[in-house]
C-alpha positions, -999 to +999 in steps of 0.1 A: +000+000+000+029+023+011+045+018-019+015+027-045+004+059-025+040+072-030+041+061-064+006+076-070+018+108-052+048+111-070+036+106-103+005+132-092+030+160-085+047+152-121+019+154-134+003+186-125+038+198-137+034+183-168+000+201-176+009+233-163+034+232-191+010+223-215-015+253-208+019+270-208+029+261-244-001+250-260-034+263-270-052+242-245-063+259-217-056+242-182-058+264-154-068+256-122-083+226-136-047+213-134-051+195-100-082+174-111-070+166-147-039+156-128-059+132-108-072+116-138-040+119-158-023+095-130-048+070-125-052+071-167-010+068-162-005+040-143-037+017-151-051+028-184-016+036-200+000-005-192-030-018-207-029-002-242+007-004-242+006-044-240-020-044-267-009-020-292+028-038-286+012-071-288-001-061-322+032-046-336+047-079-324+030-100-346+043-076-380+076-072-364+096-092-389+085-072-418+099-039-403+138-026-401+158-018-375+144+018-380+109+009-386+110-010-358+123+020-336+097+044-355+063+021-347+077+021-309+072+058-312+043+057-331+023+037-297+039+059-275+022+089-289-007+069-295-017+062-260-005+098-248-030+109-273-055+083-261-046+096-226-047+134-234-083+131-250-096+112-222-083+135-199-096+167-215-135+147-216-130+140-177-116+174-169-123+206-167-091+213-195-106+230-222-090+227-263-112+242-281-109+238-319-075+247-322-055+215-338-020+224-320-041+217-288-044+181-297-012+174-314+010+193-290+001+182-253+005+138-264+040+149-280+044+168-244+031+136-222+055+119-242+084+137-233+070+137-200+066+100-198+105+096-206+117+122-180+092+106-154+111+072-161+145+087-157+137+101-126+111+080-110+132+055-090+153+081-074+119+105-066+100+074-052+128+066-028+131+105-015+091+102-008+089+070+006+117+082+027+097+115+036+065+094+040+083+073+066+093+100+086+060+117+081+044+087+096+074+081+123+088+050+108+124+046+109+143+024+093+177+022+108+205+033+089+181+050+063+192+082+046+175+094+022+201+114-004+221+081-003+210+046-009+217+024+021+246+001+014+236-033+036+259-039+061+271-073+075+243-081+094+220-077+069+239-091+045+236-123+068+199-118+073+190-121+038+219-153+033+194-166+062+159-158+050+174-172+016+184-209+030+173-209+063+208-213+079+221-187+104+261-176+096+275-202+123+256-229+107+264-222+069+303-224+081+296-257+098+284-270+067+309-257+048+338-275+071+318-308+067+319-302+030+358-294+031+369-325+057 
């Protein structure tokens, strides 16, 4: 659960971002509506977006061996701006985003998305980890040894813990077995 509200945070603050620089640079006219459309842009981003992914790629799977290298690379980006168009026009009709008859205000925010959806994956693992880290505190969880600008390396003790969870031997045991094995 913890790790799904963070994510759905997360990708809600991007988001609201991301549309505030479409009413910025396009047509389309966002406004305050930013905060709901943002709602509905993340759910439509993490449930609706997978799904149509794995079916438009499922579908350019199946013609893949007629297509280059290139061609290859160019349907890729041809379903990627599909579904962020797909997203974008489901996202105006549940939001109070207006477009209005202006074409750029159709074309323009998927290509944005897009670009969106790429710098959201760069970034995403590093921004989940700062606001699960923050939503732990928040909450007054610790975990010991956490910090959150640098990932934790395990120490020897947990190394040893997992090696135990993993086989069910403690440390002392393992090297038992390991004598037996050598003698």
């Amino acid at each position: 659960m913890k790790q799904w509200l963070v994510r759905f945070v997360v990708l809600l603050v991007f988001n609201v971002l991301v549309l505030l620089v479409i009413g910025w640079l396009t047509p389309a006219k966002v406004g305050w509506s930013a905060l709901w459309a943002g709602i509905v842009l993340t759910f439509l981003t993490m449930w609706v977006r997978p799904l149509l992914t794995r079916w438009f790629s499922g579908g350019a799977e199946r013609s893949s061996r007629q297509r280059t290298k290139a061609g290859q690379g160019i349907v890729r980006v041809g379903i990627v701006l599909l579904i962020a168009f797909i997203v974008w026009i489901v996202t105006v009709w549940l939001s109070g985003v207006t477009v209005g008859l202006n074409p750029l205000a159709y074309i323009l925010p998927p290509v944005i998305l897009a670009i969106g959806w790429w710098i959201y994956d760069l970034i995403a693992q590093r921004a989940e980890h700062h606001a699960g880290a923050l939503y732990d505190k928040a909450t007054g969880v610790q975990i010991e040894g956490a910090d959150t600008d640098i990932p934790a390396i395990p120490s020897r003790e947990a190394r040893a813990a997992r090696a135990e969870l993993q086989d069910g031997l403690t440390a002392e045991q393992r090297q038992m077995l390991d004598e037996l094995g050598n003698g």
